[in-house]
N, CA, C and O atoms as a printed pandas DataFrame, in Angstrom:
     atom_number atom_name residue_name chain_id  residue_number  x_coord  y_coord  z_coord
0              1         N          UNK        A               1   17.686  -42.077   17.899
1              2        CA          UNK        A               1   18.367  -42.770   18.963
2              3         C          UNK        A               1   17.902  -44.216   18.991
3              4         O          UNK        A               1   16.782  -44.709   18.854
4              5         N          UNK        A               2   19.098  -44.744   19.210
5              6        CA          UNK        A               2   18.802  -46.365   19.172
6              7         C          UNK        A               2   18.363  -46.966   20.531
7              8         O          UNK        A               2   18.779  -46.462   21.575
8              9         N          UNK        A               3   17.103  -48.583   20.542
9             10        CA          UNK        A               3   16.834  -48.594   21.661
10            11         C          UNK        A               3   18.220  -49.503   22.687
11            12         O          UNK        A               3   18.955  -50.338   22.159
12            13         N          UNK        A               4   18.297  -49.203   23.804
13            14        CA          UNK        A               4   19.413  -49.821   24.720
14            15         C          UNK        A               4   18.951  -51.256   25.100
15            16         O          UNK        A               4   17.937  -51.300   25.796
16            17         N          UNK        A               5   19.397  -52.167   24.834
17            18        CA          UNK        A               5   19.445  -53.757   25.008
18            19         C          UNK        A               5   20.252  -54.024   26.102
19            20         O          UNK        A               5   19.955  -55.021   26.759
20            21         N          UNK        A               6   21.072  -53.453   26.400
21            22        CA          UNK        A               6   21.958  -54.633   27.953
22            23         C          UNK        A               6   22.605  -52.920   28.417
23            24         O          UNK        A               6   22.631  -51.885   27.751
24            25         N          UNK        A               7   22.988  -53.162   29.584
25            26        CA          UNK        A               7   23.699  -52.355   30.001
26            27         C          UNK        A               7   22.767  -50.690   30.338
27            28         O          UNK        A               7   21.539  -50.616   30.384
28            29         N          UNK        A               8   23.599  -49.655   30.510
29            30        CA          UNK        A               8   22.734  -48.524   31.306
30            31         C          UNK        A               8   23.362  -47.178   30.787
31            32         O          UNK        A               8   24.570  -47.028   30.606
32            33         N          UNK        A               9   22.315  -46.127   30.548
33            34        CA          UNK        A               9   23.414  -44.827   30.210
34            35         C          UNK        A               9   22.536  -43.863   31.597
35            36         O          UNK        A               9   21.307  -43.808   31.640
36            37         N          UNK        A              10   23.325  -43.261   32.503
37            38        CA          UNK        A              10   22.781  -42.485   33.155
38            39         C          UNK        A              10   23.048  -40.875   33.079
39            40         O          UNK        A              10   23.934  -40.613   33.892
40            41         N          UNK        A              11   22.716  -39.995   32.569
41            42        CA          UNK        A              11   22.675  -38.545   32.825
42            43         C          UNK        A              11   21.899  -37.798   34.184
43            44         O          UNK        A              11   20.730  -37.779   34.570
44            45         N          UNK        A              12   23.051  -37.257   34.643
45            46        CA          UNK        A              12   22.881  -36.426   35.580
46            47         C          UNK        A              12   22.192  -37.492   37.076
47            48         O          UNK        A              12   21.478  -36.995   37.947
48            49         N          UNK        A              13   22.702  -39.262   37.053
49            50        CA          UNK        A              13   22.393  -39.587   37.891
50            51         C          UNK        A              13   21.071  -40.250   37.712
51            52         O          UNK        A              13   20.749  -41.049   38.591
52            53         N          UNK        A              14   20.219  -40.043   36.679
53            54        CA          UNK        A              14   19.100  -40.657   35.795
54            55         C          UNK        A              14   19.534  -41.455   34.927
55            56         O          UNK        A              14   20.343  -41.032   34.101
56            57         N          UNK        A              15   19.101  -42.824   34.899
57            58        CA          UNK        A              15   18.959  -44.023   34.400
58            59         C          UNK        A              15   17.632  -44.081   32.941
59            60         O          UNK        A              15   16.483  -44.517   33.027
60            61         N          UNK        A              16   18.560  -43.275   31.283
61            62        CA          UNK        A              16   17.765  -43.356   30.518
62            63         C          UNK        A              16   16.889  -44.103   30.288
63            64         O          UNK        A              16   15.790  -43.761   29.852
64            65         N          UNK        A              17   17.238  -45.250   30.546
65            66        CA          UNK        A              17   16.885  -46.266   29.725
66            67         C          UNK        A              17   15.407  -46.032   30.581
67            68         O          UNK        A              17   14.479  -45.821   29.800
68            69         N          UNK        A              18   15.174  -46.030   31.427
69            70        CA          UNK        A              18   13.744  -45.680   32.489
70            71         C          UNK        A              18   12.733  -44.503   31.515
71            72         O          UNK        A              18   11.517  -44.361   31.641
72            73         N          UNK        A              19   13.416  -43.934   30.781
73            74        CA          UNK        A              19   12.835  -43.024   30.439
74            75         C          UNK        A              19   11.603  -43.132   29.068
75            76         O          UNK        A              19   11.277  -44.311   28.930
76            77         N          UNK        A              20   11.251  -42.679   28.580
77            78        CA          UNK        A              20    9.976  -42.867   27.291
78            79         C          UNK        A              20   10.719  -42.200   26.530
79            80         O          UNK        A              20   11.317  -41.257   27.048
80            81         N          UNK        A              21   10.974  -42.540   24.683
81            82        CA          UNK        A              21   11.809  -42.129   24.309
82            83         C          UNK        A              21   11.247  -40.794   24.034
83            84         O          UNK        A              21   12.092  -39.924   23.821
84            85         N          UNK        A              22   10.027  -40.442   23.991
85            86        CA          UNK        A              22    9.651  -38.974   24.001
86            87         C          UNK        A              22   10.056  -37.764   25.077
87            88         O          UNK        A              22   10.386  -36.579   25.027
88            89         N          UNK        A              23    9.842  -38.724   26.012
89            90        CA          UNK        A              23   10.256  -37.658   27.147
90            91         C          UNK        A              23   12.460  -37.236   27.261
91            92         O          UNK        A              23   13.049  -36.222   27.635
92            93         N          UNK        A              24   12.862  -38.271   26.857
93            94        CA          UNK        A              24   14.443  -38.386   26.690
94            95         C          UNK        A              24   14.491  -37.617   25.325
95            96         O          UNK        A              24   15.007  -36.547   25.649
96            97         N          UNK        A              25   14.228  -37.562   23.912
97            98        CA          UNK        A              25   14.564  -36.765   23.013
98            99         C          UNK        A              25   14.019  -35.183   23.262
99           100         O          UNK        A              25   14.450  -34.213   22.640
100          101         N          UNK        A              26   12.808  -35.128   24.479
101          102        CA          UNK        A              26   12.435  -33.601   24.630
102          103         C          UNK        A              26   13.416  -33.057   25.411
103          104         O          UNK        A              26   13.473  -31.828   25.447
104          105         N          UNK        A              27   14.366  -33.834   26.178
105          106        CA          UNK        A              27   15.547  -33.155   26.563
106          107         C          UNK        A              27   16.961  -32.984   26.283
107          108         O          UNK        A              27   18.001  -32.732   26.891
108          109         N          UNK        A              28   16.598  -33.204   25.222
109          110        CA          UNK        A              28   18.197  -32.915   24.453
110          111         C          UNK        A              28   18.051  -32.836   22.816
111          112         O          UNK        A              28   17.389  -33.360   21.920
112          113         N          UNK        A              29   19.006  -31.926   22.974
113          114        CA          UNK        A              29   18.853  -31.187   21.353
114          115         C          UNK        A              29   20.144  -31.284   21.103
115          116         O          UNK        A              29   21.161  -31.324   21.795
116          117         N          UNK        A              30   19.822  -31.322   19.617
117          118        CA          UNK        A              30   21.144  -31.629   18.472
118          119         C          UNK        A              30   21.219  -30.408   17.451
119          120         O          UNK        A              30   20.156  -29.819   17.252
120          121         N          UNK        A              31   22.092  -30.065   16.938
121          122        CA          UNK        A              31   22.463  -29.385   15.859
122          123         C          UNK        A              31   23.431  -29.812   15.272
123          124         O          UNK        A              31   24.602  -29.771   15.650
124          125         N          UNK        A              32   22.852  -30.410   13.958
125          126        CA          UNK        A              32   23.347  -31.346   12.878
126          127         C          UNK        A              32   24.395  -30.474   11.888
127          128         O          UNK        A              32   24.409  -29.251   11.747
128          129         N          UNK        A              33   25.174  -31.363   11.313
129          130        CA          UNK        A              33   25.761  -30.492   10.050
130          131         C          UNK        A              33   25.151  -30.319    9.199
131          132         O          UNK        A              33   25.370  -29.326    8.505
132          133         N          UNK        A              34   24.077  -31.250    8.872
133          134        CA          UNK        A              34   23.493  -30.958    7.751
134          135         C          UNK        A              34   22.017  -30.375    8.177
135          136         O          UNK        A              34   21.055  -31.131    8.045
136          137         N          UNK        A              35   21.817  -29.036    8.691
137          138        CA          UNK        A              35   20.433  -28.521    9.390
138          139         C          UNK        A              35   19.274  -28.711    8.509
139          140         O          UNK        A              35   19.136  -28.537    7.299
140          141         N          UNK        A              36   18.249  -29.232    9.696
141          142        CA          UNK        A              36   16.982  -29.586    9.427
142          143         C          UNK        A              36   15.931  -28.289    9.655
143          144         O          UNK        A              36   15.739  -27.645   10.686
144          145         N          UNK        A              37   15.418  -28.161    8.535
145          146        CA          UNK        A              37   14.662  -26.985    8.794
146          147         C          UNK        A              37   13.087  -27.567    8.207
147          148         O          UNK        A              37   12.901  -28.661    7.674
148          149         N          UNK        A              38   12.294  -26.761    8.409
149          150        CA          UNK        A              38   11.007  -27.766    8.114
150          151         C          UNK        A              38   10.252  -26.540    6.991
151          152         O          UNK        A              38   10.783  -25.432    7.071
152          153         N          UNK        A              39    9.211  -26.648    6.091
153          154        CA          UNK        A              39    8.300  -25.794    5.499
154          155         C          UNK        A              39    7.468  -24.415    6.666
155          156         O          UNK        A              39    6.863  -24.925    7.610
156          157         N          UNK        A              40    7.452  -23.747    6.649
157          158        CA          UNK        A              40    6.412  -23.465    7.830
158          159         C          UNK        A              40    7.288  -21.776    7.482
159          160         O          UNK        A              40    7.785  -21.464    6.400
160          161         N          UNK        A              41    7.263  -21.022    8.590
161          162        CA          UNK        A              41    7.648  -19.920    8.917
162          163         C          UNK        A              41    8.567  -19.748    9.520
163          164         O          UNK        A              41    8.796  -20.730   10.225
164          165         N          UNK        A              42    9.274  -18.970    9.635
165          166        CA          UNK        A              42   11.188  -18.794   10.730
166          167         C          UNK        A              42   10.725  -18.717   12.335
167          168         O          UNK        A              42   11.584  -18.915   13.194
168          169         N          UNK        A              43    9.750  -18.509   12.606
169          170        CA          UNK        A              43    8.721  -18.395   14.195
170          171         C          UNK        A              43    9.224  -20.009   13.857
171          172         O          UNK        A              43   10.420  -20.299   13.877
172          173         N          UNK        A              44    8.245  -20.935   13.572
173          174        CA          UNK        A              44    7.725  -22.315   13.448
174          175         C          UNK        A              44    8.796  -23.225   13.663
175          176         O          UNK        A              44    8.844  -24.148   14.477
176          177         N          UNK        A              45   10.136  -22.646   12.367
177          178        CA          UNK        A              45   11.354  -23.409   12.289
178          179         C          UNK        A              45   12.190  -23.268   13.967
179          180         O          UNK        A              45   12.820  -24.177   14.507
180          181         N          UNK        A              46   12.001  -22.126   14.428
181          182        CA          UNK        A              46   12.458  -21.885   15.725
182          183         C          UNK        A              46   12.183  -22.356   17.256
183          184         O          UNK        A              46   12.794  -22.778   18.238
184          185         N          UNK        A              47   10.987  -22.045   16.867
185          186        CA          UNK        A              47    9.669  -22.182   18.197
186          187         C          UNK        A              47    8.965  -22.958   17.755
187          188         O          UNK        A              47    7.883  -22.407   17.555
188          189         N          UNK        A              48    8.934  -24.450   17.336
189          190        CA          UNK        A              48    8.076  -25.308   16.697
190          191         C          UNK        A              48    6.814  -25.758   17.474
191          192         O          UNK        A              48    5.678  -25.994   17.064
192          193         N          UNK        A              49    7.398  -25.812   18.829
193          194        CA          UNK        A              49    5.992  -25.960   19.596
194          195         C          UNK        A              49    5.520  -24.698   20.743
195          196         O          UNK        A              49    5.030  -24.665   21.872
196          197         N          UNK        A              50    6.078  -23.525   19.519
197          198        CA          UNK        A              50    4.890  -22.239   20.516
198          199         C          UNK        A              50    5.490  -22.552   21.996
199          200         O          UNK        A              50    4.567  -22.909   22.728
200          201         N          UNK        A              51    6.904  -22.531   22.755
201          202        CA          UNK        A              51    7.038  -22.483   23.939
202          203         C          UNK        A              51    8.064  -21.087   24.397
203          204         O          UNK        A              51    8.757  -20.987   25.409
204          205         N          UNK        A              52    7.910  -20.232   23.441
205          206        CA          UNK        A              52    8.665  -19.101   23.906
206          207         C          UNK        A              52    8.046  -17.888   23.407
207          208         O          UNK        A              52    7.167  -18.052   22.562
208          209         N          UNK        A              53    8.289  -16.864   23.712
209          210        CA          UNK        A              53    8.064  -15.023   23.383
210          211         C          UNK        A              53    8.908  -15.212   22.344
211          212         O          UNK        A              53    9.840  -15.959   22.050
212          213         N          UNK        A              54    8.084  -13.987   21.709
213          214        CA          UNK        A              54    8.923  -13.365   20.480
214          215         C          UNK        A              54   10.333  -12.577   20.655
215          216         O          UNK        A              54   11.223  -12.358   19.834
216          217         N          UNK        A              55   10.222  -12.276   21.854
217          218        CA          UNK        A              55   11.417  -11.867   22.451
218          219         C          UNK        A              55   12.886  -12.611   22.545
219          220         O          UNK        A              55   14.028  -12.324   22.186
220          221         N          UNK        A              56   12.289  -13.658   23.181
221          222        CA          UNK        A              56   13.545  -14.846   23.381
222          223         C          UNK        A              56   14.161  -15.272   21.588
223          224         O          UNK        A              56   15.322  -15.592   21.334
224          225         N          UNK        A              57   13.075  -15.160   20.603
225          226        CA          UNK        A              57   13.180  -15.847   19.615
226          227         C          UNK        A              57   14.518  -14.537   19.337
227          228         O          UNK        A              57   15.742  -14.654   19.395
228          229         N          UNK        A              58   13.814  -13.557   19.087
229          230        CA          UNK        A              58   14.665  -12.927   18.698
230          231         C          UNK        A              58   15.839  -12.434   19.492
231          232         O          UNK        A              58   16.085  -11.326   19.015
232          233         N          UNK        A              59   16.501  -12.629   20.242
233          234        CA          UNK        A              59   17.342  -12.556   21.154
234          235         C          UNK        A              59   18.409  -13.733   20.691
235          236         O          UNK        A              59   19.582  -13.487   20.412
236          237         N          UNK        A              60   17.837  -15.006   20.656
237          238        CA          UNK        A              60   18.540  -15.979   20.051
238          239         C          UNK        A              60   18.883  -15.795   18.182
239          240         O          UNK        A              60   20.016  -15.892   17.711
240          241         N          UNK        A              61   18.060  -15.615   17.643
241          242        CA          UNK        A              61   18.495  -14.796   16.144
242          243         C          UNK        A              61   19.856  -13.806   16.420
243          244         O          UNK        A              61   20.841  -13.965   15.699
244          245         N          UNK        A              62   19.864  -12.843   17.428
245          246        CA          UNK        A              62   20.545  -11.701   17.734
246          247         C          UNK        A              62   22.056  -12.193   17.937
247          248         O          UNK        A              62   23.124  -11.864   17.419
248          249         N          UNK        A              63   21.654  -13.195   18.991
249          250        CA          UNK        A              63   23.199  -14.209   19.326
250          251         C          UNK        A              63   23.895  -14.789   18.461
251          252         O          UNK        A              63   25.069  -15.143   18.565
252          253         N          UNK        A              64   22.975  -14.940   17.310
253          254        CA          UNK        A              64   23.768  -16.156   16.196
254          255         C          UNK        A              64   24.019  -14.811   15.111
255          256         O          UNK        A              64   25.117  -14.709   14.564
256          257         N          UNK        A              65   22.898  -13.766   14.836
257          258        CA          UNK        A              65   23.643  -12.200   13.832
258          259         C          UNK        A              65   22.363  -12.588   12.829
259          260         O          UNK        A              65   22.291  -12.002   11.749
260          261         N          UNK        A              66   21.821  -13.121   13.024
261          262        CA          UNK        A              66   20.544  -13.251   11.805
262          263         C          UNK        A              66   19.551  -12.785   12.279
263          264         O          UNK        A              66   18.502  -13.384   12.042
264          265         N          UNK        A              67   19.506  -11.495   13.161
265          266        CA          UNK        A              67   18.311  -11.257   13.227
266          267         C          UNK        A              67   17.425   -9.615   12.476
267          268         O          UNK        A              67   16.300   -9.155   12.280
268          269         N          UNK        A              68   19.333   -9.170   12.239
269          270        CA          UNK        A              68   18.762   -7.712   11.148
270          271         C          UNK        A              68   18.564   -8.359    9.664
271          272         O          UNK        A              68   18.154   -7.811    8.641
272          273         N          UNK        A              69   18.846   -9.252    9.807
273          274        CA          UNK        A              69   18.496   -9.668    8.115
274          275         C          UNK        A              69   17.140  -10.306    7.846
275          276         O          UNK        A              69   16.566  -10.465    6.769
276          277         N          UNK        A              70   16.747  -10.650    9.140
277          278        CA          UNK        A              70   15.264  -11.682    9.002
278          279         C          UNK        A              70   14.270  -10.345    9.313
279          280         O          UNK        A              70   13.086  -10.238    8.997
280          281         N          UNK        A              71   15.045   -9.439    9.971
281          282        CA          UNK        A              71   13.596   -8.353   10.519
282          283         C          UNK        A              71   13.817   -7.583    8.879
283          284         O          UNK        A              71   12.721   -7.242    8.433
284          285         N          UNK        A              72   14.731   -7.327    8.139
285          286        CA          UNK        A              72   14.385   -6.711    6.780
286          287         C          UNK        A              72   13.534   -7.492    5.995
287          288         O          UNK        A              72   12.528   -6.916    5.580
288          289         N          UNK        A              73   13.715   -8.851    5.643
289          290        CA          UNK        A              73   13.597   -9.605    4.940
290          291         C          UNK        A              73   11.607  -10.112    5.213
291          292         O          UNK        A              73   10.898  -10.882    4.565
292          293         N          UNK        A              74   11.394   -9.507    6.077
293          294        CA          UNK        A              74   10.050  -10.007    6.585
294          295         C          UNK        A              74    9.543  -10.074    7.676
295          296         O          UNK        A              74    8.336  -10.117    7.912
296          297         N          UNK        A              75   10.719  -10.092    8.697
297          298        CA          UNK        A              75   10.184  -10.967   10.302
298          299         C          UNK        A              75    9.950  -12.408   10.447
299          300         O          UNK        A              75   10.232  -13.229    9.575
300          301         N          UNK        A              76    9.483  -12.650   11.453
301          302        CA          UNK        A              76    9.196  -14.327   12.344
302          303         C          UNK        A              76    8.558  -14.628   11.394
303          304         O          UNK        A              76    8.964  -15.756   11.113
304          305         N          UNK        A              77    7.455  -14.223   10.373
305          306        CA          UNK        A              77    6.364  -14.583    9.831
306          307         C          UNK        A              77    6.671  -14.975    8.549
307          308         O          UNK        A              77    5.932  -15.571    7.765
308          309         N          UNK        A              78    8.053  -14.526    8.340
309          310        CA          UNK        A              78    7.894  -15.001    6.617
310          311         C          UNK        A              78    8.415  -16.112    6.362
311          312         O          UNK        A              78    9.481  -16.519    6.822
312          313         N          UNK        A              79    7.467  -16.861    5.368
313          314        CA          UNK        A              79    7.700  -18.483    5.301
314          315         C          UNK        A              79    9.114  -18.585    4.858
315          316         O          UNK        A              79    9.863  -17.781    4.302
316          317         N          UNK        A              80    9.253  -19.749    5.247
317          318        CA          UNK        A              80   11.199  -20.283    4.652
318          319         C          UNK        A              80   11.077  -20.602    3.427
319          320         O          UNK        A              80   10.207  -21.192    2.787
320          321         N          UNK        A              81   12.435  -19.962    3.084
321          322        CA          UNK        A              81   12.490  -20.192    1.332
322          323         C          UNK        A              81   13.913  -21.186    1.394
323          324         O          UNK        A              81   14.860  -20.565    0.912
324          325         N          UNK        A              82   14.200  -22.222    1.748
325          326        CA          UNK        A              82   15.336  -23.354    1.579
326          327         C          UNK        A              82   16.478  -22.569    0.798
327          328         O          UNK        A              82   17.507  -22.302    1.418
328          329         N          UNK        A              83   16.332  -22.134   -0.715
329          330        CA          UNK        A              83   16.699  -21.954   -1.632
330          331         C          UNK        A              83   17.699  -20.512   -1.689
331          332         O          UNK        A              83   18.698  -20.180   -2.328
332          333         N          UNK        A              84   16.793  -19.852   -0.606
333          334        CA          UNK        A              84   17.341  -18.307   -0.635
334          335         C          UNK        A              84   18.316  -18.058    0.901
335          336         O          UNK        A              84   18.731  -16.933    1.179
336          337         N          UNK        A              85   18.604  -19.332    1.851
337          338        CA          UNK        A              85   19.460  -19.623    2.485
338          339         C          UNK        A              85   20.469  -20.483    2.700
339          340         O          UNK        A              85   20.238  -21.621    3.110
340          341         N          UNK        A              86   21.933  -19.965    2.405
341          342        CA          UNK        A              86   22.752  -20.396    2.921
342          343         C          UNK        A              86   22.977  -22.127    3.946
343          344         O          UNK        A              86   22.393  -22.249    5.023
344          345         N          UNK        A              87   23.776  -23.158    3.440
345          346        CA          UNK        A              87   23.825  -24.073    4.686
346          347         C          UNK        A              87   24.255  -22.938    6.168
347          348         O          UNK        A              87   23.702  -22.708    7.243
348          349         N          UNK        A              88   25.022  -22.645    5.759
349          350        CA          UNK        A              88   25.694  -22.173    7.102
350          351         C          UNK        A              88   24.340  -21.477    8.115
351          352         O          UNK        A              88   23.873  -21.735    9.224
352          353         N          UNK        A              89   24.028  -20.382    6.925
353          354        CA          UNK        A              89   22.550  -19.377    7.439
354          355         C          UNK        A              89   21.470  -20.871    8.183
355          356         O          UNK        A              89   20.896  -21.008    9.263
356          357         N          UNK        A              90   21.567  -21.488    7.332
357          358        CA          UNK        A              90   20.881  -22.681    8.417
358          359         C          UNK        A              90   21.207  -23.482    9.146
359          360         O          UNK        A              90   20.371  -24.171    9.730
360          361         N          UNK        A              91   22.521  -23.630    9.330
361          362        CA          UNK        A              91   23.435  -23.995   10.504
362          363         C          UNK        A              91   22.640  -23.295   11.833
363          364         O          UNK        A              91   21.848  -23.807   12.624
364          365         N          UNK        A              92   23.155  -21.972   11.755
365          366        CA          UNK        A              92   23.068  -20.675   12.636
366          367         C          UNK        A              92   21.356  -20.497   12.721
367          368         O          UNK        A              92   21.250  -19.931   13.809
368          369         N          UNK        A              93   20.088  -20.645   12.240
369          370        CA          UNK        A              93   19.100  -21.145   12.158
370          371         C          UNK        A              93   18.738  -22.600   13.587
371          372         O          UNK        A              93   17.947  -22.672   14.527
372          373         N          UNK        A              94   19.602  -23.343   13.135
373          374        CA          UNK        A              94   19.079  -24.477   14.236
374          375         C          UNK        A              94   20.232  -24.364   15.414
375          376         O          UNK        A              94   20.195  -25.064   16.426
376          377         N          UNK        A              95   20.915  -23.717   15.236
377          378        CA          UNK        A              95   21.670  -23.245   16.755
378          379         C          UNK        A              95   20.660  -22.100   17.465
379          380         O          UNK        A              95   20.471  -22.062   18.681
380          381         N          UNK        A              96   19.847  -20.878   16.193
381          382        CA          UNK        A              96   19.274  -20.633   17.295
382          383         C          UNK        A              96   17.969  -21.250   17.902
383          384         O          UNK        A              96   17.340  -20.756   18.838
384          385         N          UNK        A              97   17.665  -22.357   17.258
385          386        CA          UNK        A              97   16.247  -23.331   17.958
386          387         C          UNK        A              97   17.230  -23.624   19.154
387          388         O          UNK        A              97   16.855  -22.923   20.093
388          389         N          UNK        A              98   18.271  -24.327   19.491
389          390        CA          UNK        A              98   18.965  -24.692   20.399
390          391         C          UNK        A              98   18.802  -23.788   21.652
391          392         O          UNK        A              98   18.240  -24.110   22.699
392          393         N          UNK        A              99   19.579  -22.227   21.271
393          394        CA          UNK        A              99   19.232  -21.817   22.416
394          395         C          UNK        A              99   17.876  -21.354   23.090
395          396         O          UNK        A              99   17.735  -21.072   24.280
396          397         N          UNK        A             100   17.032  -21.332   22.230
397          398        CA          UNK        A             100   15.971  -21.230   22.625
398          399         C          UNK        A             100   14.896  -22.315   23.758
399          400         O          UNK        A             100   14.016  -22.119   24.597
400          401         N          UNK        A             101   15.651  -23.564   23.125
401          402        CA          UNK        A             101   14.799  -24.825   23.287
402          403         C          UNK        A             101   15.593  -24.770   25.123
403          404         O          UNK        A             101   14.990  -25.213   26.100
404          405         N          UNK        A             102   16.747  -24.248   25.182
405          406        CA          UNK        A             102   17.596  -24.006   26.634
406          407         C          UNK        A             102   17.663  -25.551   27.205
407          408         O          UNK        A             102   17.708  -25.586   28.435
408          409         N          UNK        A             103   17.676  -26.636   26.654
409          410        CA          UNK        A             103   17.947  -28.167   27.016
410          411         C          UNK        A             103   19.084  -28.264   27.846
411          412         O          UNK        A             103   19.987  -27.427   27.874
412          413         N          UNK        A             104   19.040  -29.124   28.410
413          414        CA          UNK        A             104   20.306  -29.228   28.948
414          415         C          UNK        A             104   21.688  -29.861   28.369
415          416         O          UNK        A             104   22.836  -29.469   28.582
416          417         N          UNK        A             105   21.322  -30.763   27.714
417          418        CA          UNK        A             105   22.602  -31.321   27.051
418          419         C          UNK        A             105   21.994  -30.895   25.380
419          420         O          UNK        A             105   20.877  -30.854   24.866
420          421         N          UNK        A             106   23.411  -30.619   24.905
421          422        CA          UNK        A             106   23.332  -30.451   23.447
422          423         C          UNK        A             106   24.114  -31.013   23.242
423          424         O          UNK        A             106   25.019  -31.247   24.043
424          425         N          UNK        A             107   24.017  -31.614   21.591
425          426        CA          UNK        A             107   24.940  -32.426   20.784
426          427         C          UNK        A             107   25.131  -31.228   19.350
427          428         O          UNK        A             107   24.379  -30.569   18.633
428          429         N          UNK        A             108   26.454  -31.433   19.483
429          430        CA          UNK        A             108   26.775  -30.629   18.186
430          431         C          UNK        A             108   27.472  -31.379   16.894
431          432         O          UNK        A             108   28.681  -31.602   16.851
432          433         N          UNK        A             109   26.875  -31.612   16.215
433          434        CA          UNK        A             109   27.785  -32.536   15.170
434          435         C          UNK        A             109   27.860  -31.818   14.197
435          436         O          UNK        A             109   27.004  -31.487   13.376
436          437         N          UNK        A             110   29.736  -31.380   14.369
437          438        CA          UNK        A             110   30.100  -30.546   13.371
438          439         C          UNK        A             110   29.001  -29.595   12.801
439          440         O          UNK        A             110   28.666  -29.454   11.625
440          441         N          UNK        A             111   28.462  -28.899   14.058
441          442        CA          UNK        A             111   27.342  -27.557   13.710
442          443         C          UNK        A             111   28.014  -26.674   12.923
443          444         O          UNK        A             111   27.276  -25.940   12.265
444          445         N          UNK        A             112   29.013  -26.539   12.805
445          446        CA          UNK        A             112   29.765  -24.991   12.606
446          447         C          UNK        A             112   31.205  -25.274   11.253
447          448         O          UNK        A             112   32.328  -24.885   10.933
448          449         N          UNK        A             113   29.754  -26.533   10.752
449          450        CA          UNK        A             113   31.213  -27.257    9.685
450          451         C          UNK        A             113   31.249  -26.013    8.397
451          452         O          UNK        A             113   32.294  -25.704    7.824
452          453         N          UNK        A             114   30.084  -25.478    8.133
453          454        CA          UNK        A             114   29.660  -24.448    7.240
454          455         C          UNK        A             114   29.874  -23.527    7.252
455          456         O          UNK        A             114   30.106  -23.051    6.141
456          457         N          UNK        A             115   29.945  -22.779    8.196
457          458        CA          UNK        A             115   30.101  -21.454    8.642
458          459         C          UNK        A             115   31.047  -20.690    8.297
459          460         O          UNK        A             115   32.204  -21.098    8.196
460          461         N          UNK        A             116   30.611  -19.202    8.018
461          462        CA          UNK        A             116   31.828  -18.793    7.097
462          463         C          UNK        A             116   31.904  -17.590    8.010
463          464         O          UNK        A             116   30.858  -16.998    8.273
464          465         N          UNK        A             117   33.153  -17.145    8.559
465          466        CA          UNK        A             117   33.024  -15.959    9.308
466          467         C          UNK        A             117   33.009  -14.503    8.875
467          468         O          UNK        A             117   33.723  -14.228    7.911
468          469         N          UNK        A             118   32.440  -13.714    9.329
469          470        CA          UNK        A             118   32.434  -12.353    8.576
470          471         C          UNK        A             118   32.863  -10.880    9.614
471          472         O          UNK        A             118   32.340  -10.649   10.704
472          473         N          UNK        A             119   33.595  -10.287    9.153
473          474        CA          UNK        A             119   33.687   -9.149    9.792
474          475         C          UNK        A             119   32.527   -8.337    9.792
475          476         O          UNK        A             119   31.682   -8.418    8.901
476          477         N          UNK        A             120   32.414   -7.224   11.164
477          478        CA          UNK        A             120   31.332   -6.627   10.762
478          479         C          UNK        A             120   31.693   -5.044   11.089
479          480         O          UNK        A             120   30.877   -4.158   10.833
């Protein structure tokens, strides 16, 4: 996010520009077209800063359909393999950091440009 020079953006009646850009990017989340996933574990990629149950994690996996394939495949714990997922699978990956992260405003840019639908 770029810094604001003249003029004002207010959300929800709050005047960003007042804000620290740390404290303004901890409240709002994006899900990119091109998903950012980091080295670490599918817990880590999800829950990056340890603020939820394993429960919620997987609940949000459940919502997006990736969560019988991650509990075969290993669980929360098994490190990310880039290579052995899908864009889309990582589309659906940082949608479920999204709901997890429960922000209030989300930005979706063309999240769901990948996505391939499947019967089940």
């Amino acid at each position: 996010m770029l810094r604001i020079d003249q003029g004002s953006v207010t959300i929800d009646g709050l005047d960003v520009t007042k804000l620290s850009y740390v404290d303004l990017r901890s409240r709002i989340n994006v899900v990119p077209q091109d998903p950012f996933l980091m080295p670490g574990t599918l817990r880590f990629n999800i829950d990056p800063f340890q603020t939820v149950t394993d429960e919620e994690i997987i609940r949000a996996l459940e919502k997006v359909g990736l969560w019988n394939a991650i509990q075969t495949d290993g669980g929360l714990d098994k490190s990310m393999e880039m290579a052995s997922w899908s864009v889309g699978q990582r589309q659906l990956l940082c949608l479920a950091r999204a709901i997890v992260r429960k922000s209030k405003i989300l930005i979706l840019d063309e999240a769901t440009s990948r996505l391939v639908a499947t019967e089940d």
